[in-house]
C-alpha positions in Angstrom: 0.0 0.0 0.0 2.6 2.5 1.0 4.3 2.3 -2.5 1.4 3.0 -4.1 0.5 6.0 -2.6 4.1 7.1 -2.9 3.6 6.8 -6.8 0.2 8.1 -6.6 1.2 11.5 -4.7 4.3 11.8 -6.7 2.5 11.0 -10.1 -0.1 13.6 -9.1 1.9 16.0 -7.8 3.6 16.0 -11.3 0.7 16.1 -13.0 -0.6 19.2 -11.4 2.9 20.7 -11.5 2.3 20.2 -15.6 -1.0 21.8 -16.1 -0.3 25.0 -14.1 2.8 25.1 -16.1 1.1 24.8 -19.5 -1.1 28.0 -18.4 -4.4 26.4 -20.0 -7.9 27.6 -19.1 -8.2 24.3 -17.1 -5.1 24.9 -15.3 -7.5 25.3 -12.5 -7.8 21.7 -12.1 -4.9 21.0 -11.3 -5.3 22.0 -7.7 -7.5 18.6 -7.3 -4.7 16.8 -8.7 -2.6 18.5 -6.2 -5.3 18.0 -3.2 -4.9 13.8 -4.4 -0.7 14.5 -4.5 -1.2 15.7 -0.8 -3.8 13.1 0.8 -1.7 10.4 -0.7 1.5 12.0 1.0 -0.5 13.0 4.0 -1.3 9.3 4.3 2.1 7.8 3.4 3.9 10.5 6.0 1.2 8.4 8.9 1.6 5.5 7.7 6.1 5.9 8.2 5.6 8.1 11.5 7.5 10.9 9.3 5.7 13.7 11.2 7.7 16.6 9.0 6.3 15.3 6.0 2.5 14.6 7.4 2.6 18.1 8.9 3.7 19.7 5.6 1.3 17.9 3.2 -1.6 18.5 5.9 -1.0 22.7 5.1 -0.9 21.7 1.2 -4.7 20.1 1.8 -5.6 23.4 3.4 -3.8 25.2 0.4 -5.0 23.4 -2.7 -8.8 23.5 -0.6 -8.5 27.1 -0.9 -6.9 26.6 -4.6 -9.8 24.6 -5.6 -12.4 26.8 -4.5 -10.9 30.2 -6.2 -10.3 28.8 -9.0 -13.1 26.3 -9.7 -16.2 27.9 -7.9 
């Protein structure tokens, strides 16, 4: 399980990284793919007792939640 979330957050996280780069109208939605990037970090940084990196990608929730909502609502 914990690979797979590693992959997931890191895959995401790129992914998101990409469509803000690219400066599309949809760019937007990348936020969600950043909100999955820091769940599956937030989760992974439990799951190892690495409280830095829980700590860090519980703020990035909080910042791609505020993301998501000025740029998609």
């Amino acid at each position: 399980m914990l690979p797979a979330l590693k992959w997931i957050g890191t895959a995401s996280g790129a992914m998101g990284a990409l469509l803000i780069a690219l400066n599309l109208p949809e760019s937007g939605w990348a936020f969600v793919l950043f909100l999955i990037s820091s769940i599956a970090w937030l989760i992974a940084g439990v799951v190892m007792r690495d409280r830095a990196l829980w700590m860090l990608n519980l703020v990035y929730v909080g910042i791609d939640t505020l993301g998501i909502v000025r740029w998609l609502f």
